[in-house]
Each structure stands twice: as structure tokens, then as C-alpha cells.
C-alpha positions in Angstrom: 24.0 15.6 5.3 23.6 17.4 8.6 20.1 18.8 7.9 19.4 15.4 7.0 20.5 14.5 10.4 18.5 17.3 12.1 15.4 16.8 10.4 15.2 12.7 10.5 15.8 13.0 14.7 12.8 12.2 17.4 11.8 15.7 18.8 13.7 16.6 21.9 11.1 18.6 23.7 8.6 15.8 23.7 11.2 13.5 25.3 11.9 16.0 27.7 8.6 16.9 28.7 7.5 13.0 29.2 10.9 12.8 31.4 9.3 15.6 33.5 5.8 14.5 34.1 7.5 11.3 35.3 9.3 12.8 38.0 6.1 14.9 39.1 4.4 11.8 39.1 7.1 9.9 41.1 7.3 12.5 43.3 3.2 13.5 43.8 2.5 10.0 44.1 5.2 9.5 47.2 3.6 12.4 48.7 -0.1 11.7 48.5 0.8 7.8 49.7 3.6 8.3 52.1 1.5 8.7 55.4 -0.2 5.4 54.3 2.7 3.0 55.4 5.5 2.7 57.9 8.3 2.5 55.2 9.6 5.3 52.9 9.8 2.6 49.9 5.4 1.4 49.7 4.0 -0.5 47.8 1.9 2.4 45.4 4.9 3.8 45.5 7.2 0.8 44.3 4.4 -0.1 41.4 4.0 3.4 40.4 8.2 3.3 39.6 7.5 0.3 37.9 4.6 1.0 35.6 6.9 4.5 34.3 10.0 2.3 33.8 7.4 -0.4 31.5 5.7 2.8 29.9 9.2 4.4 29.0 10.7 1.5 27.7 7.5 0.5 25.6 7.5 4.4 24.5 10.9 4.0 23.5 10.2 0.7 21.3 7.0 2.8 19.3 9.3 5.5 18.7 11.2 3.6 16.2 8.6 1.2 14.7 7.6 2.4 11.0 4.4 4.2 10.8 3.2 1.8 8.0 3.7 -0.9 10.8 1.3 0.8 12.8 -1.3 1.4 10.2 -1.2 -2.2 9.4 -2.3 -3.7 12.6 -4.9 -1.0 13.6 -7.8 -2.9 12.5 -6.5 -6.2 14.1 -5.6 -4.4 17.3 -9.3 -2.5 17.1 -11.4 -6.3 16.9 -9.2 -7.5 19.8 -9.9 -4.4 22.1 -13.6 -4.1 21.6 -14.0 -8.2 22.5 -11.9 -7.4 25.5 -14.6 -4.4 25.8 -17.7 -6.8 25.4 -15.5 -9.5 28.0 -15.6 -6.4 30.1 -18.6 -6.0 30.5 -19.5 -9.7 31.2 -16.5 -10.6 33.5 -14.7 -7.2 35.0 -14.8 -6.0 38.1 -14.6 -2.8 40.1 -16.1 -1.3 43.0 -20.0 -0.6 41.7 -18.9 -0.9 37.9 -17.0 -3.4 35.2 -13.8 -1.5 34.7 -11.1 -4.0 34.9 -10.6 -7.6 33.4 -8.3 -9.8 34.9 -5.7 -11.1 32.1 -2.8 -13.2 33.0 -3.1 -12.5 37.1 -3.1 -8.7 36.2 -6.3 -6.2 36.4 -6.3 -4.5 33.0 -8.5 -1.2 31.9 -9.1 -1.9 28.4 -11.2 1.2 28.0 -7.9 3.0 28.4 -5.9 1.1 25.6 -8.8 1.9 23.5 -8.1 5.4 23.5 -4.5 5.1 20.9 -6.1 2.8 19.5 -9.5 4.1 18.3 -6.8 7.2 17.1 -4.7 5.2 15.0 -8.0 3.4 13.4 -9.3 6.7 12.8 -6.2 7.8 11.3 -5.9 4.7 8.8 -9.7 5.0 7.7 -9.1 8.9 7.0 -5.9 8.7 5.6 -7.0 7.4 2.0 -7.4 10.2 -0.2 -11.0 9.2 -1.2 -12.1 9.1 2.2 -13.0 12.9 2.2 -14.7 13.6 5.7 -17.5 15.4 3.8 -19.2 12.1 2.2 -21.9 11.1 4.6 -21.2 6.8 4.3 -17.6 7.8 5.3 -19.3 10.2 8.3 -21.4 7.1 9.0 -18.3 4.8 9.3 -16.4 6.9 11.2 -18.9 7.2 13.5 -19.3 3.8 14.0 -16.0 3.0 15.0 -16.3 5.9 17.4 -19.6 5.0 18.8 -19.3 0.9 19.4 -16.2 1.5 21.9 -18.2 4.3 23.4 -21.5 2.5 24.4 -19.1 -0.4 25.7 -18.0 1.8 28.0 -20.7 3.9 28.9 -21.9 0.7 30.2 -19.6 -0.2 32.5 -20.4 2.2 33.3 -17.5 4.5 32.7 -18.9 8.3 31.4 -15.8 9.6 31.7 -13.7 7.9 29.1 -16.3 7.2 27.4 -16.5 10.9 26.6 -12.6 10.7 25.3 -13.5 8.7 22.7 -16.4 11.2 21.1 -13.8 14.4 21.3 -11.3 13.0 19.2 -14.0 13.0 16.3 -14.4 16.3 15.4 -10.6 17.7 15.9 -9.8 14.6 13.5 -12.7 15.5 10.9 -11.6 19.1 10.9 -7.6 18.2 10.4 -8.7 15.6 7.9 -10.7 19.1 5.9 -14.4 18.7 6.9 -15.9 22.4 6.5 -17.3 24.2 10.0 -21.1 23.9 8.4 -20.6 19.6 8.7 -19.1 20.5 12.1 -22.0 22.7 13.0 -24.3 20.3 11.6 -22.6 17.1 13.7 -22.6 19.2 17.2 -26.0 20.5 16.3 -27.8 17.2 18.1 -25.5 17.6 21.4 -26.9 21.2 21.5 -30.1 20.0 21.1 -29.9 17.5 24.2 -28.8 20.0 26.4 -31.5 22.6 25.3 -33.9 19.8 25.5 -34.9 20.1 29.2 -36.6 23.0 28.5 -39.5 23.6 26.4 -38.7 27.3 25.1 -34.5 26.3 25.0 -35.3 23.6 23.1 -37.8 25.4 20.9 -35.4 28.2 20.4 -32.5 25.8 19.5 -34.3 24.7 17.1 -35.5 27.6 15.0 -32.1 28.3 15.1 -30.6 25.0 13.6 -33.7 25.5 10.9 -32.5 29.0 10.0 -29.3 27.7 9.5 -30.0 24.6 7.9 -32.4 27.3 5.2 -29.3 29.7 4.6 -27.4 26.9 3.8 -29.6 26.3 0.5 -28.4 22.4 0.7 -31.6 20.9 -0.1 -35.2 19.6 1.0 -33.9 16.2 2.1 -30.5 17.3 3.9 -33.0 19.8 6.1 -35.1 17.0 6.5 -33.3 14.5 7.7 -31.2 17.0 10.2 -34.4 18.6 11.3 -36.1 15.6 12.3 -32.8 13.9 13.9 -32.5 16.7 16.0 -36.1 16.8 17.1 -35.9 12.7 18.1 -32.8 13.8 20.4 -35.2 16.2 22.1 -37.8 13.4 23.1 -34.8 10.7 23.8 -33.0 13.4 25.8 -35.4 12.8 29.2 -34.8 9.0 29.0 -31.2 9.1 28.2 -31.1 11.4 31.5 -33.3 8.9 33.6 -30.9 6.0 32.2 -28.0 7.5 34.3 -26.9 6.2 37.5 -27.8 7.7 40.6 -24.3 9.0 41.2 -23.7 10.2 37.5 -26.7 12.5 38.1 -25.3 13.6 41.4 -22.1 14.4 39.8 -23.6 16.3 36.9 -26.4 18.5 39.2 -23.5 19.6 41.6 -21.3 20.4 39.1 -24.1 22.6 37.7 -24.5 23.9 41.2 -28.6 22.4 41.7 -27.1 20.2 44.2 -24.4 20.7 47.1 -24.0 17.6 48.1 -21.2 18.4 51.0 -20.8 14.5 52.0 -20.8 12.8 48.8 -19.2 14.5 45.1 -19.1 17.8 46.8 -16.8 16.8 49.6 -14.4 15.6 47.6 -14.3 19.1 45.5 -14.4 21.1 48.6 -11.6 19.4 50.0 -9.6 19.9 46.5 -10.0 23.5 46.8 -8.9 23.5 50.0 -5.8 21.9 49.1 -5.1 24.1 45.9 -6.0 27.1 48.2 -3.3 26.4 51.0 -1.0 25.8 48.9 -0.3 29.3 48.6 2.5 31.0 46.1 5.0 29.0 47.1 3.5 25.6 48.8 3.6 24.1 51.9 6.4 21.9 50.9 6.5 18.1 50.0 5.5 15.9 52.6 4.1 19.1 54.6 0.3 19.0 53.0 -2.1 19.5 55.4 -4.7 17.9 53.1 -2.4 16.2 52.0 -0.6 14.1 54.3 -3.8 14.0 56.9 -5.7 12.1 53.7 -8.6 14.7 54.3 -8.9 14.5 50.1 -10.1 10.7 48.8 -8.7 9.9 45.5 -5.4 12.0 46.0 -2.9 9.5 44.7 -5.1 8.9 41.4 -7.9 11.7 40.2 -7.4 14.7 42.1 -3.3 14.0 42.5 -3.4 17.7 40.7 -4.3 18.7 44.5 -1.6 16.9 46.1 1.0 19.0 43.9 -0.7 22.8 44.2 -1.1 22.5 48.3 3.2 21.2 48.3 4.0 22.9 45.9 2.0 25.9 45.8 1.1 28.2 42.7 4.6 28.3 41.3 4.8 24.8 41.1 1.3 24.2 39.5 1.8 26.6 36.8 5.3 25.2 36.1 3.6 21.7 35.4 0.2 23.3 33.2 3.0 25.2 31.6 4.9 21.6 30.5 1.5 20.3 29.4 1.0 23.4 27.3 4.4 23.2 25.8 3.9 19.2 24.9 0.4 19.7 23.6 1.7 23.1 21.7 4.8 21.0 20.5 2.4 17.8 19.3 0.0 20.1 17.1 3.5 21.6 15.7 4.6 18.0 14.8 0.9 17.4 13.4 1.3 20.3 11.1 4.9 19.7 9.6 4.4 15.7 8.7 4.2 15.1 5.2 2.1 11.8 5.7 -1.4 12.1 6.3 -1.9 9.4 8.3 0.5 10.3 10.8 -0.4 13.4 10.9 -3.9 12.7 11.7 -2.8 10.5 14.5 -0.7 13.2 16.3 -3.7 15.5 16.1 -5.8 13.0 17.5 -3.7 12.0 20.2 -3.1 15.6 20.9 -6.7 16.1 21.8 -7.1 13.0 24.2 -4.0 14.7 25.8 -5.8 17.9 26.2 -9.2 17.0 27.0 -8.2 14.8 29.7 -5.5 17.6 31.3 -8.6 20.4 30.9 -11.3 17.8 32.5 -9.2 16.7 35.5 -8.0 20.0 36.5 -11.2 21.7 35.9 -12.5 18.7 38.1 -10.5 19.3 41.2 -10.9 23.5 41.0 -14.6 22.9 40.9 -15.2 23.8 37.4 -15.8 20.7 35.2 -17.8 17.4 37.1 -16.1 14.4 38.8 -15.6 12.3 35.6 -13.0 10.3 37.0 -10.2 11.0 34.2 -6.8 10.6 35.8 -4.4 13.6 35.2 -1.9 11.8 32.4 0.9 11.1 33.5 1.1 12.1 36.8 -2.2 10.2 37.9 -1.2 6.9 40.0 -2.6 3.7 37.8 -0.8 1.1 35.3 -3.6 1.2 32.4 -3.3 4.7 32.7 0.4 5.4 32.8 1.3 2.6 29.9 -1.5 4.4 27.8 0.2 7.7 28.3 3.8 6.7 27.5 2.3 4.4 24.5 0.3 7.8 22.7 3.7 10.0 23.8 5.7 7.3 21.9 3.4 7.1 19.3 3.4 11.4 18.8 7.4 10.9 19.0 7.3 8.7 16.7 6.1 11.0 13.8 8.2 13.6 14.8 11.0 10.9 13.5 9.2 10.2 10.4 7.0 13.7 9.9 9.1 13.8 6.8 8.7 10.9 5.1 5.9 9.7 3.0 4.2 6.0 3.9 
């Protein structure tokens, strides 16, 4: 009766680790705003309080719905988010893009309440035994669902999240059984379009795709097909490239270091390493940032709030908080692998990886190493799309640790 008990319980160190990022984010967010009004108690501030208390108490209420609940509306939930995408793109607003859609007096980023739900689509479609990820019509439908979201968004134009959505494919695929040859053979055209603007990468990339696609022995037409699909990415790659906006290519040729950019993308990296650098071992102390509190770093409350808590809190404290995202993300794949249920177990792993790709984006963003994609750290980020979408997937992941023993 008392393993019983233990084993139908919602996992502690999830709970824990969600309480945690919330006070980091109360308390980064106080920090990185504070020396923008005259009160203790502002208005980011107040919001911010009141977007964790929504999130936690809407975590809370996923925690305990039944997983079959969940599957049930994913498709209903998925044909209402991508019209709110395509309303988007007709009626949002934003400051030189469409991110936000005003519903009910409040500005809303769909794209973000995409991401659990694209997941737990995923997750449905996959979870039928027949649907083995190794058929190419259920490759094709996957896909689909994958790639409609994504070019709603990419015209927004959000790259970013946009990106979010593509990752969770192949973790998903590979979880669901798809061998490492499909795998190679799906990240074989994103290869290509990289080694595409130059003539002898490209021309090597491709020998070497051919060779593989030969040893494989698995057929005339399969080489074909993926021979010629990743030749057309080679000539579409140029275009795609001049298709960008002027500040998307600026963000990707400074990351790439083929453009310094000091005033525009690069400031704002410069100034983040600046911040993460004073910080120190221990950290200047909260309130006491330099960077911080003198608002040399734009975006400090929202995408580069990772700044904000290395220069006050120094080293100590920054490795303390990567080492509370590695035990949740460490603690989600855990879950993933113990469920009994194949669809919730595909949804953990797939929320898992929006987790990690987003923490390894926007810190490698404000150290220098990844480009400004304008991913908000989650949790800690200020924002209410971005904070309800956090505590939603967290109640969601806690949610199968309740019922990873159970079959639906």
C-alpha cells in the first residue's frame, strides 16, 4: 500500500526546482527593473508576481488532469492555435514584427502556446503503435504539423521560436524508435544548406551524403529522391538567405564573427559579457550591478536577464541556477524513461527538449556563443506568454510523473 503511495505521487524535485526558478525570476527581475521607478513595488515587477502566481496555479490544475484528457483535445487545441497564428500574422503587433494579438484587452504570443502544444500533438500522432516513425507518410505527417506552425512564425517574423518548433522533431522521432540512418537522412538537407555557400563545401557534402546513401544498399529510388532533395536545398539555399531580414542577417554574420557590429547586435553582446565578467566569483551583490542597475545592457529584464543574475550574483550564483536547470531537465528525461504510457512519455521527452534548447540558446546568446535569437531564459525571463507557457509544459512533465505508471 505504501509503494503504491510512493509510486502514484507527482515528482518532488520538479516541484521544487519550478519553486526555485520562480524566486530567481522574482528576484532578477526586481533587480534588472528597480532603477526604472521611484517605488520599490513597479509595475514589471507587480505583473511579473502576477503572471508566476497564474502560471503556478494553472501548473497545478495540469498536474492532476488525466493524460487521456490531454490527448483528447490536442488536435482541437492545435486548429485553434494555428488560426490565432494566421490572425497573427494579419492583425498582431510588435515593434517591426506581428508577434502579439490582442485578445480580450490582453497582448497574447501565440507562437509561445504553440510550443506544448505542437508537443502534445506530436505525442498523440506517435503514440499509436502503427505509427512507426520509420514509414515515410507518417515522416510526411509529422512533418507537416511541424512545418505549418513554423512558417507562421518565421513570418512574423519570429526565427527564434520558430526554430523551437523544428528541434523537438528529431529528439521525438528518435524516443518514438526511428534508427540514426532516418536521422542522418532528415538532417542531411540542413547540412546541405549550410555547406551550400560554398561551391567545394557543398560539393564535398554531397559526395559524402552519396557515399552514404550507396553503403546503405536501400535502393535506386530512395538515393534518388534524397540525392536530388538535397541538391534543390543547395540552389534554394541563396534565396532563402536573401529572404531574411536585414537584422536576422546581422545577427547571424556577427555571431559568425564576419561582422562586429559594436552599435547594433554586437553592443548588446558586448555589454552581456561585461556584466557576466564583473560579476566575479562571488557577485557584486543584488541591486549593486554596475551594468546592471546603470541599464548599460538593453533587454535585461527579458532576454539577456541571465546577465543581470551572473554580474549580482557572480559565478557561484550562475552555476547554482545552470545546475537547477540541469537537475530538472536530467529529472524530466528520467520521468520520460520510467512511464509506462507511450504517449506521455513522448510528451515529456518533447517538452524536455524545448526546455533545453531554449536554456542552451539564451545563455549561449548572452556569453557570445550562440546569435541573438530572442528566446527568453524560461522561467526567469520577464514576459506573461512566456512565463504561463513554462509553468503549463512544467505541469504538463509533472503531470506524468503522477501517472508514469499507468497505462492510457
Amino acid at each position: 500500500m505504501l509503494k503504491d503511495i510512493r509510486r502514484n505521487r507527482v515528482d518532488v524535485v520538479i516541484i521544487v526546482c519550478v519553486l526555485i526558478f520562480a524566486a530567481s525570476s522574482l528576484l532578477a527581475v526586481f533587480s534588472a527593473t528597480f532603477a526604472t521607478e521611484s517605488v520599490i513595488w513597479n509595475s514589471t515587477f507587480s505583473r511579473q508576481v502576477l503572471w508566476i502566481i497564474m502560471g503556478l496555479f494553472i501548473g497545478a490544475i495540469i498536474t492532476f488532469i488525466p493524460p487521456a484528457w490531454i490527448a483528447s483535445s490536442a488536435y482541437k487545441l492545435y486548429i485553434i492555435l494555428i488560426i490565432l497564428l494566421f490572425l497573427t500574422y494579419f492583425m498582431g503587433s510588435g515593434v517591426g514584427s506581428r508577434r502579439w494579438l490582442s485578445i480580450l484587452g490582453l497582448n497574447i504570443q501565440v507562437s509561445e502556446f504553440m510550443k506544448p502544444v505542437l508537443v502534445v500533438v506530436l505525442a498523440r500522432f506517435l503514440a499509436k503503435d502503427y505509427r512507426t516513425p520509420d514509414r515515410p507518410d507518417v515522416l510526411f505527417a509529422v512533418s507537416m504539423l511541424v512545418f505549418l506552425p513554423f512558417i507562421l512564425v518565421l513570418q512574423q517574423p519570429d526565427l527564434g521560436t520558430s526554430l523551437v518548433y523544428l528541434v523537438v522533431l528529431l529528439p521525438v522521432f528518435y524516443w518514438r524508435g526511428l534508427s540514426p540512418f532516418v536521422i542522418f537522412v532528415l538532417c542531411s538537407p540542413m547540412i546541405t544548406f549550410f555547406a551550400s555557400f560554398n561551391f567545394w563545401t557543398f560539393f564535398i557534402v554531397i559526395l559524402l551524403i552519396s557515399a552514404i546513401l550507396y553503403l546503405s544498399r536501400r535502393g535506386r529510388v530512395f538515393f534518388t529522391v534524397v540525392f536530388l532533395f538535397n541538391i534543390a536545398i543547395g540552389i534554394i539555399a541563396p534565396i532563402a538567405w536573401n529572404s531574411l531580414h536585414v537584422y536576422q542577417k546581422q545577427r547571424i554574420l556577427t555571431f559568425l564573427g564576419l561582422s562586429s557590429d559594436p552599435q547594433g547586435v554586437g553592443y548588446q553582446i558586448i555589454q552581456s559579457k561585461v556584466a557576466i565578467g564583473s560579476g566575479g566569483l562571488f557577485g557584486k551583490g543584488v541591486l549593486q550591478g554596475t551594468q546592471t542597475q546603470l541599464r548599460f545592457l538593453p533587454a535585461q529584464h527579458t532576454d539577456f536577464i541571465f546577465s543581470v543574475i551572473a554580474e549580482e550574483l557572480g559565478f557561484i550564483g550562475a552555476i547554482l541556477l545552470l545546475a537547477v536547470f540541469m537537475i530538472f531537465l536530467v529529472r524530466g528525461i528520467y520521468i520520460a524513461s520510467t512511464t509506462k504510457d507511450q504517449f506521455t512519455g513522448l510528451l515529456t521527452i518533447g517538452l524536455v527538449t524545448v526546455f533545453a534548447f531554449q536554456i542552451v540558446v539564451n545563455i549561449g546568446m548572452t556569453v557570445g556563443i550562440m546569435p541573438v535569437t530572442g528566446i527568453p531564459l524560461p522561467f526567469i525571463s520577464y514576459g506573461g506568454s512566456s512565463m504561463l507557457t513554462c509553468m503549463i509544459m512544467a505541469g504538463l512533465i509533472a503531470n506524468t510523473s503522477l501517472h508514469r505508471y499507468k497505462l492510457y
